[in-house]
C-alpha positions as CSV (number, residue, x, y, z in Angstrom):
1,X,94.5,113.7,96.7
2,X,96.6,110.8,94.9
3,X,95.0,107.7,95.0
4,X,97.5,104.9,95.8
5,X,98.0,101.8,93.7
6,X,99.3,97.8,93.9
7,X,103.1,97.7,94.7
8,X,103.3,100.7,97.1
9,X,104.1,100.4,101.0
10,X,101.2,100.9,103.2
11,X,102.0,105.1,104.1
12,X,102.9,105.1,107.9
13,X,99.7,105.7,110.3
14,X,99.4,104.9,114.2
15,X,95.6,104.7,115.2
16,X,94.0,103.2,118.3
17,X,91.0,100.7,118.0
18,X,88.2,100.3,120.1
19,X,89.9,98.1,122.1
20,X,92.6,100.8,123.1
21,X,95.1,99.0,121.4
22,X,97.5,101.0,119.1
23,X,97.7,99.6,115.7
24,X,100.5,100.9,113.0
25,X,102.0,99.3,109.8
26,X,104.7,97.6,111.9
27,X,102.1,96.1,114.3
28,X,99.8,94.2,111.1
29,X,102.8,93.2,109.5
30,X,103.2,89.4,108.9
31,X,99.4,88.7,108.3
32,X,97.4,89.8,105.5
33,X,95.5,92.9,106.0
34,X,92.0,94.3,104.7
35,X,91.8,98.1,105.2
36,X,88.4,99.3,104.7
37,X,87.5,103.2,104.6
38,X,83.9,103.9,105.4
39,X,81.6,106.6,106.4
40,X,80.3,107.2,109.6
41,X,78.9,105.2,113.1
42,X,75.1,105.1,112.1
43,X,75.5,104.7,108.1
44,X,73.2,102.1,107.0
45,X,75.7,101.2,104.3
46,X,78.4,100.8,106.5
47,X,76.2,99.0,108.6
48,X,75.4,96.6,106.1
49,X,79.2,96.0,105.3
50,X,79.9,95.6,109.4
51,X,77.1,92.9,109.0
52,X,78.4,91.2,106.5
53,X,82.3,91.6,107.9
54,X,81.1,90.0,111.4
55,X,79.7,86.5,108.8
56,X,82.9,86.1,106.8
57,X,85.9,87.4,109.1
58,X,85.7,85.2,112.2
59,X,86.5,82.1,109.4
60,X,89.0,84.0,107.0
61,X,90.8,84.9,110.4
62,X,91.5,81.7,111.6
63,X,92.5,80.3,108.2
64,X,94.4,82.8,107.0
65,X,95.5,85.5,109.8
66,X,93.4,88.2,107.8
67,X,93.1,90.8,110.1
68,X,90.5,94.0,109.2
69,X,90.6,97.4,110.3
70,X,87.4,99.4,109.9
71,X,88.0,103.0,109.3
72,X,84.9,105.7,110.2
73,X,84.9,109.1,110.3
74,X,83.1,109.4,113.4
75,X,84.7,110.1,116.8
76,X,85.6,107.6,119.2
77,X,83.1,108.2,121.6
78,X,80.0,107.7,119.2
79,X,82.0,104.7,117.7
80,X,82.0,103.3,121.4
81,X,78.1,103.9,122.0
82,X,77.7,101.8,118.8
83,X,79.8,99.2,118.6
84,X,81.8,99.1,122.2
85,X,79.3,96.7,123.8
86,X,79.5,94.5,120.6
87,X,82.0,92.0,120.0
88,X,83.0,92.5,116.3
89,X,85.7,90.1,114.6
90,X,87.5,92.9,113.3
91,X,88.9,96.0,114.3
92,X,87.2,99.7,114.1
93,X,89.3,102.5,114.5
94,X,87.8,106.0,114.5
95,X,89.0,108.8,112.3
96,X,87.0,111.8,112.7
97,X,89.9,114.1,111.4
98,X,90.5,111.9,108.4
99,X,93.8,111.9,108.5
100,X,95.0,108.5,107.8
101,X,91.9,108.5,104.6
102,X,93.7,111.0,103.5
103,X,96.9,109.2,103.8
104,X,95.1,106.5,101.3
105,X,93.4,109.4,99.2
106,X,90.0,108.7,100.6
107,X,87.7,111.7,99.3
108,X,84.0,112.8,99.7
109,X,82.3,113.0,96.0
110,X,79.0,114.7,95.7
111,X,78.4,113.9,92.3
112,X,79.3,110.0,92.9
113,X,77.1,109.6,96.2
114,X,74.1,110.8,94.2
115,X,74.6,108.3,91.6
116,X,71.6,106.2,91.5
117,X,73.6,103.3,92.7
118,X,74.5,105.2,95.6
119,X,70.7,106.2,96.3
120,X,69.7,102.6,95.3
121,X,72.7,101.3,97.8
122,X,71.2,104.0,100.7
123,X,67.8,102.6,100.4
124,X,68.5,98.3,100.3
125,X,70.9,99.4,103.2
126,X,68.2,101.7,105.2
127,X,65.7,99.0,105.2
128,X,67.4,96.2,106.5
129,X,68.7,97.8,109.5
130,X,67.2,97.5,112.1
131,X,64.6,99.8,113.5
132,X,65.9,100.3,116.9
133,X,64.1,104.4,117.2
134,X,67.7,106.1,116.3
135,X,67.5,106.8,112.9
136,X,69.9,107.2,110.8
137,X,72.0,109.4,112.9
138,X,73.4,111.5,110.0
139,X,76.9,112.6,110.4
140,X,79.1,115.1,108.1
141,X,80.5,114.6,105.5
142,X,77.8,112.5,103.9
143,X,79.7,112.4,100.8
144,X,82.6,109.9,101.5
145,X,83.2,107.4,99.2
146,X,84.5,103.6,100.7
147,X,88.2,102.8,99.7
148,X,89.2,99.3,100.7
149,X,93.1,98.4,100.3
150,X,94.5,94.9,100.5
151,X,97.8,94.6,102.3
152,X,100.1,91.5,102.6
153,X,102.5,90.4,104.9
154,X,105.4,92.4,104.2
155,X,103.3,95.8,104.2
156,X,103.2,96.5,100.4
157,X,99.2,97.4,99.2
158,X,98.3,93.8,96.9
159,X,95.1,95.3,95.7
160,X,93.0,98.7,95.8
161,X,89.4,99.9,95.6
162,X,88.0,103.1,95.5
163,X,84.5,102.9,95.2
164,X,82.5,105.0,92.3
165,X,79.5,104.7,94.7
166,X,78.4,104.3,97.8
167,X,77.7,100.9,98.2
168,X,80.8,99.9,95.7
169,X,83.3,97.8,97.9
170,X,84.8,94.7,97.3
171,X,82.9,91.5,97.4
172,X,83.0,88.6,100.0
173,X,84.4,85.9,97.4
174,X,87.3,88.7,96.6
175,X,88.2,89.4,100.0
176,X,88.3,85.4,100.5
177,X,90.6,85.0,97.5
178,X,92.9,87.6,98.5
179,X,93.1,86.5,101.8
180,X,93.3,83.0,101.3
181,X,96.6,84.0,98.2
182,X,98.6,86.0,100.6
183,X,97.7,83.5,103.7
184,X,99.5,81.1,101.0
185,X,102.0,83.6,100.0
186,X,103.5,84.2,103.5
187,X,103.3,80.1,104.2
188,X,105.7,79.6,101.4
């Protein structure tokens, strides 16, 4: 799968978020946009990075119009069961076919989630979620690596990251600069 790079349009995609609201290209154009592949529902990594997202989006949102769209590869319905009943800041759009990671060249990598990064990422991630009796809720593939893709206002991809490990995504302070650059960008 070709990995995309800065300067290219965003490819096409129409998805539906939790919310029932259909979300393309066209719809997030005009704001900058954060578009962050993950794994599944009950990943404790992802969970960490929803945890983090629901901290720093509310304010990046209402300075800069940043709008997020979460990508997992579970189905809606599990998706729902997790987050429906939770008001996140942010979109979360399921994906279980994986068509629109593919779009972005999103792959699984068994050799990068058993980095020891990866593992190390797994087990800071594991123990600060909360111990609610589900578990960990293990969906396939377990072996998809995050991909996060800055988008500004006019729909070309500013900035890409395609993780090396599991718990490799952008940091908060990036996201902020980005945001806070194209919130300028599209003022001017």
């Amino acid at each position: 799968m070709r990995r995309l790079n800065a300067g290219e349009s965003v490819p096409d995609f129409t998805v539906t978020n939790l919310k029932g609201e259909n979300l393309s290209p066209a719809v997030l154009a005009g704001a900058p946009c954060l578009l962050a592949f993950h794994r599944y529902a009950r990943c404790a990594i992802c969970n960490d990075r929803i945890s983090e997202f629901r901290r720093t989006i509310p304010e990046l949102t209402a300075t800069t119009g940043l709008r997020v769209l979460f990508f997992c590869h579970s189905d809606r319905d599990r998706l729902q069961r997790e987050f429906g009943k939770t008001s996140l800041p942010f979109d979360v759009v399921a994906d279980p076919e994986r068509r629109v990671y593919a779009k972005f060249g999103v792959t699984k990598s068994l050799t990068r989630t058993l980095r020891p990064k990866s593992i190390r990422s797994g087990v800071r991630a594991r123990r600060a979620m909360p111990n609610d009796g589900r578990g960990p809720g293990l969906e396939r593939p377990l072996t998809m690596i995050p991909a996060e893709f800055f988008v500004d206002t006019t729909g070309t991809i500013a900035a890409t990251h395609y993780g090396e490990f599991l718990g490799d995504v952008w940091s908060s302070e990036t996201i902020v600069r980005f945001a806070k650059a194209h919130a300028q960008d599209s003022a001017s």
